[in-house]
C-alpha positions as semicolon CSV with decimal commas, in nm:
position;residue;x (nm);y (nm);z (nm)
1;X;10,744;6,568;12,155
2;X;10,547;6,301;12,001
3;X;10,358;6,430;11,690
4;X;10,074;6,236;11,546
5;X;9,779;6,265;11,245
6;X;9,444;6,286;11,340
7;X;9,194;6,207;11,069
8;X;9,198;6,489;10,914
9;X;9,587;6,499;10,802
10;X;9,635;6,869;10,873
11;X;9,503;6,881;11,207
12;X;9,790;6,703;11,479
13;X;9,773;6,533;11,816
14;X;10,092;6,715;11,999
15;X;10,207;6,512;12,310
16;X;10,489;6,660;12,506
17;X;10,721;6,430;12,690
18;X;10,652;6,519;13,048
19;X;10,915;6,454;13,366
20;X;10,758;6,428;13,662
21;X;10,941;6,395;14,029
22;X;10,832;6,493;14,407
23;X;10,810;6,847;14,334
24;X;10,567;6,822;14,019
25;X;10,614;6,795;13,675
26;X;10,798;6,984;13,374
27;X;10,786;6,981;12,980
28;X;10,851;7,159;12,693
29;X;10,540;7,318;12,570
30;X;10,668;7,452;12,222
31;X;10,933;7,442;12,004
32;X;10,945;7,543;11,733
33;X;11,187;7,374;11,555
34;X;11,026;7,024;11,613
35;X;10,708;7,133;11,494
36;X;10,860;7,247;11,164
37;X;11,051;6,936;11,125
38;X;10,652;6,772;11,123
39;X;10,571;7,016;10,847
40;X;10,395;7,287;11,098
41;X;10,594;7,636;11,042
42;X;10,315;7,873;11,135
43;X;10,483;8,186;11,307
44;X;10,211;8,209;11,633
45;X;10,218;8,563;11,714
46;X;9,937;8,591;11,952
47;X;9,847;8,423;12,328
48;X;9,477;8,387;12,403
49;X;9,378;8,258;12,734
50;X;8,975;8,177;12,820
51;X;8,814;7,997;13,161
52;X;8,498;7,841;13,059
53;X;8,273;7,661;13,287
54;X;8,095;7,280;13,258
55;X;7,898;7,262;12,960
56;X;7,997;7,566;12,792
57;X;8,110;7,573;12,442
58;X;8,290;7,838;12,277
59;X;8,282;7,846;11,868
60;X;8,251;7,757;11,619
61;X;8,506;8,051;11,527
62;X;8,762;8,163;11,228
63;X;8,881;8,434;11,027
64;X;8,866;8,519;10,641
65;X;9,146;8,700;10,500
66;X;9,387;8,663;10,773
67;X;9,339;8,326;10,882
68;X;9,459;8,164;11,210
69;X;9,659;7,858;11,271
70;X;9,624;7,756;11,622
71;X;9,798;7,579;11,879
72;X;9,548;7,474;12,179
73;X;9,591;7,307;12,524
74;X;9,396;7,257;12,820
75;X;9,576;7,382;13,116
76;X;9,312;7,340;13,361
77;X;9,002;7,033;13,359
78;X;8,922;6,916;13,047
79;X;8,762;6,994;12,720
80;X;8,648;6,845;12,384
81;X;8,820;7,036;12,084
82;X;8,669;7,047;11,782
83;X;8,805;7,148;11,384
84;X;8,615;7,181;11,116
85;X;8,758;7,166;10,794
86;X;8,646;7,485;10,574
87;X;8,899;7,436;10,264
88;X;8,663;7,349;9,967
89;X;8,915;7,164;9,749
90;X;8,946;6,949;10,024
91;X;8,847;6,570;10,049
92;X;8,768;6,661;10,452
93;X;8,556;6,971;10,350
94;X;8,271;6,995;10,589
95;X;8,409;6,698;10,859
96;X;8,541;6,776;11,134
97;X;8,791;6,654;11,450
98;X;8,684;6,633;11,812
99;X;8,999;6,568;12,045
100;X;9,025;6,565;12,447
101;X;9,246;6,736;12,576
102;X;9,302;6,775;12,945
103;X;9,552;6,919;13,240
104;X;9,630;6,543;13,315
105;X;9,715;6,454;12,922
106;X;9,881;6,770;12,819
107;X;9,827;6,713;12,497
108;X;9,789;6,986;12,236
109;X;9,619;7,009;11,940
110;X;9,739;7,220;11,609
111;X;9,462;7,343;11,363
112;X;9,580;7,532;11,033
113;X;9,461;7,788;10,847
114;X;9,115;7,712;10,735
115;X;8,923;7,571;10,957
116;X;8,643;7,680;11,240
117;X;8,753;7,588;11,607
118;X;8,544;7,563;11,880
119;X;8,555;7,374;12,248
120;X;8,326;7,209;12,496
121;X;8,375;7,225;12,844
122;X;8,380;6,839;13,000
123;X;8,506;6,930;13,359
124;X;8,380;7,140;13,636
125;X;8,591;7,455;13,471
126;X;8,872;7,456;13,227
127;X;9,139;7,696;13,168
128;X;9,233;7,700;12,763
129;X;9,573;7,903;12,594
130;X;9,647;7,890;12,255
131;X;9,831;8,005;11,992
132;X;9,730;8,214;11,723
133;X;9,951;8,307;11,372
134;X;9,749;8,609;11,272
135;X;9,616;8,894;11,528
136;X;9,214;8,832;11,603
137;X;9,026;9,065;11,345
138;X;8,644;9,126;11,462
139;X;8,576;9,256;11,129
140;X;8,706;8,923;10,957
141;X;8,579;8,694;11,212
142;X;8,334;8,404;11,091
143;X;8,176;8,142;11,246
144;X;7,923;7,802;11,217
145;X;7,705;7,733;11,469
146;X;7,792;7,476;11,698
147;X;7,475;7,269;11,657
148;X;7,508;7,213;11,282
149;X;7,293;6,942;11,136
150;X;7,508;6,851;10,836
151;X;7,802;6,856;11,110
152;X;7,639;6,686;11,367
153;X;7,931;6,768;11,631
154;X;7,846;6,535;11,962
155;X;7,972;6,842;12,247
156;X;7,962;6,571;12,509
157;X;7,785;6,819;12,747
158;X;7,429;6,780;12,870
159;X;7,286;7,159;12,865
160;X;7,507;7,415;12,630
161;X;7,629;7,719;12,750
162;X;7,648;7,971;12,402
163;X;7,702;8,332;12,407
164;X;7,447;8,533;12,244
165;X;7,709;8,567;11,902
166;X;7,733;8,217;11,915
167;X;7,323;8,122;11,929
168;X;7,318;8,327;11,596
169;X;7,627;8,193;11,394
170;X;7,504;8,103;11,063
171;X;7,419;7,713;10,937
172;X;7,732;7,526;10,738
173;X;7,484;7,525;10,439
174;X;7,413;7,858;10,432
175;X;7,796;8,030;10,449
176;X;7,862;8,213;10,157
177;X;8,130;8,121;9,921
178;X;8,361;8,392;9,946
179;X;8,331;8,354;10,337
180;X;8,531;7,985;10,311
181;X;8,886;7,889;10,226
């Protein structure tokens, strides 16, 4: 695995080596041992799997008090995923990442604890699994609305999908202290 910064330090670029022949391909999704050895030793203790459809975008989403790490790939089409830093001694507080990822790259992206994730659907549908170190909480769950205007997140996709929860996610500006990391 080939383990790289993005520009926000935290947040990595995870590119399995991939062997493919006749009968398809094959490569190591996780190990854990080679993700320590690049400083990521988050226990991931829950699978999440979501099919979205073009244009749809899913977040921005986190958790106070038992924050997730994350560990996201595309598995199916293609998708633009997004992390926004929420750590307020941070020199990154309030930018955020946007990464492809895609069935054809395979790459993954890791997000620690403390920031908002979130995804845009680039391809005709796109089948996402990640990682999670801490159980989902709905009673802990947070979010920032995806169309932020101190953000200013370009989606890449001409006419949003949202759910309803997501239309009403709060503005970055007006998230209350206690509700950051």
């Amino acid at each position: 695995m080939k383990i790289s910064e993005t520009r926000i330090p935290a947040v990595k670029i995870i590119e399995p080596r991939v062997f493919e022949d006749d009968r398809g391909y094959f490569f190591e999704a996780y190990r854990k041992s080679v993700l320590a050895e690049a400083g990521i030793e988050d226990e991931f203790i829950q699978d999440n799997v979501s099919k979205s459809y073009r244009n749809a975008i899913r977040g921005l989403h986190y958790q106070i008090q038992n924050p997730q790490a994350k560990l996201v790939q595309c598995l199916r089409g293609s998708i633009l995923d997004v992390a926004v830093d929420l750590r307020q001694d941070s020199p990154s507080f309030g930018n955020y990442v946007a990464i492809k990822l895609s069935d054809v790259s395979k790459r993954m992206l890791y997000i620690p604890k403390g920031f908002a994730h979130g995804f845009s659907v680039l391809s005709d549908e796109a089948i996402v699994a990640y990682k999670c170190s801490d159980y989902y909480n709905a009673e802990r769950e947070r979010g920032v609305r995806w169309d932020d205007p101190i953000i200013r997140i370009n989606w890449d996709v001409s006419r949003p999908i949202l759910s309803e929860k997501d239309r009403k996610l709060p503005l970055f500006s007006s998230i209350k202290e206690e509700d950051l990391f």
